[in-house]
C-alpha positions in Angstrom: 225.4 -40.1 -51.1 228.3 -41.4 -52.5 231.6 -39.6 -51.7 234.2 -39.0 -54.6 237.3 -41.3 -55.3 240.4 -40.3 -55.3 241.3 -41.9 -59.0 238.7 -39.7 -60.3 241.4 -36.9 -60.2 243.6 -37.2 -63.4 247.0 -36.5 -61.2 245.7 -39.4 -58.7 244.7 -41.8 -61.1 247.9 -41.7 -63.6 250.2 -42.1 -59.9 248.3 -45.0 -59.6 248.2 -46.7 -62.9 252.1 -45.9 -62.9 252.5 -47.7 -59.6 250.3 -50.7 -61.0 252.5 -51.2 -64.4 255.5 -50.7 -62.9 254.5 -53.4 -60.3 253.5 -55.7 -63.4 256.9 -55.2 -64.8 258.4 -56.6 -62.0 255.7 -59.4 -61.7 256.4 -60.0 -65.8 259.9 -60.5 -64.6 259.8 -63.0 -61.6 257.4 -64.9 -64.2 260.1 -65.3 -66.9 262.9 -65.8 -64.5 260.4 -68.8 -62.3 259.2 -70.3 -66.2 263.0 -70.5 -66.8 263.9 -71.9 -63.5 261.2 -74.6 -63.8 262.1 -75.6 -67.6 265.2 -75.6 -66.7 265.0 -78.4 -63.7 262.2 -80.2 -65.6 264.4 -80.7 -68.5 267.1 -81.8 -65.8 264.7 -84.4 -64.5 263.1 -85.5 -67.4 265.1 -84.5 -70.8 263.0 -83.9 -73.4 259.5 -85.2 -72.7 257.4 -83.6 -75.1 257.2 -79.7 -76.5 253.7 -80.2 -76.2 254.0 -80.4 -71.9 257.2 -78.2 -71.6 254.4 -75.1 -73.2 251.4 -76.2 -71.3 253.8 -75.8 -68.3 255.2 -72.3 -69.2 251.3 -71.2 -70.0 250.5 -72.5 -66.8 253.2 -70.9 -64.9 252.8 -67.9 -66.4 249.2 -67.2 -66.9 248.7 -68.1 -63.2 251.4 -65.5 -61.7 250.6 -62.9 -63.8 246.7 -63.0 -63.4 247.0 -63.3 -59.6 249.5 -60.7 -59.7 247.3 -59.0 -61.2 244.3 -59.0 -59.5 246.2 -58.7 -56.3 248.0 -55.8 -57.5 244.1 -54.2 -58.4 242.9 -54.6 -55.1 246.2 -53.2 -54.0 245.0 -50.2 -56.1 241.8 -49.7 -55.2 242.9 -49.9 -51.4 245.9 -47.6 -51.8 244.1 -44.8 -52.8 241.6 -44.7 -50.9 238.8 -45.8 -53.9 237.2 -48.3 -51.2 236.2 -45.5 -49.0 234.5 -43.8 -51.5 232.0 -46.7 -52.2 228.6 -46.8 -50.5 228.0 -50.4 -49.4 225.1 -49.0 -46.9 223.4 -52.7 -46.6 219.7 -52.4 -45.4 219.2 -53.7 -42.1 216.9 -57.2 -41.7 213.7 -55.3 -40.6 214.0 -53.6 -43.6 214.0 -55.9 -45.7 212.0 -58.7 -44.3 208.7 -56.8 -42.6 205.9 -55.6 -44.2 205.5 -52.3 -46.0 203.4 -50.2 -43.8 201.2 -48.4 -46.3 
C-alpha cells in the first residue's frame, strides 16, 4: 500500500512550490548575469559576428541553465519533502517473474 506524500497537504505543498520559485528566481538571475558575461567577452573577441550567432548563443545559454536548474531543483523537491518515501517501488523478485505459474 502506498503511503501518503507529504505535498499532498496544501500547507506542505505551497512551502514547497515557494522554495522551488524562489530558487528559479535566483537560477533566472545567474542566467542573465552568465548570458551577459558571455556576450559581453564574445563581442570582446570577435566584435560583431553575426546577430544570428550572438541569439543562438544566449538561447543556448539560457535554455540549458534554466532547464537543468530546473529539473535539478524538481528532484530537489521531491527529495526534500520527503515525496520519494512515499512511492512504492516494491520490484518483484526474479523467481517471480521468471518461473512458472503454479496453477
Amino acid at each position: 500500500m502506498t503511503r501518503k506524500s507529504p505535498l499532498d497537504d496544501p500547507v506542505n505543498a505551497a512551502h514547497a512550490w515557494a522554495r522551488y520559485r524562489q530558487i528559479m528566481k535566483w537560477l533566472l538571475a545567474a542566467t542573465v548575469l552568465t548570458v551577459g558575461i558571455a556576450m559581453g567577452l564574445l563581442f570582446a573577441y570577435n566584435g560583431m559576428i553575426s546577430v544570428h550567432f550572438y541569439i543562438a548563443v544566449a538561447l543556448g545559454i539560457s535554455l540549458t541553465m534554466l532547464l537543468g536548474g530546473a529539473l535539478m531543483g524538481l528532484v530537489f523537491l521531491s527529495n526534500g519533502t520527503g515525496h520519494d518515501e512515499s512511492v512504492d517501488n516494491h520490484m518483484p523478485s526474479r523467481d517471480e517473474l521468471w518461473s512458472p505459474n503454479e496453477d
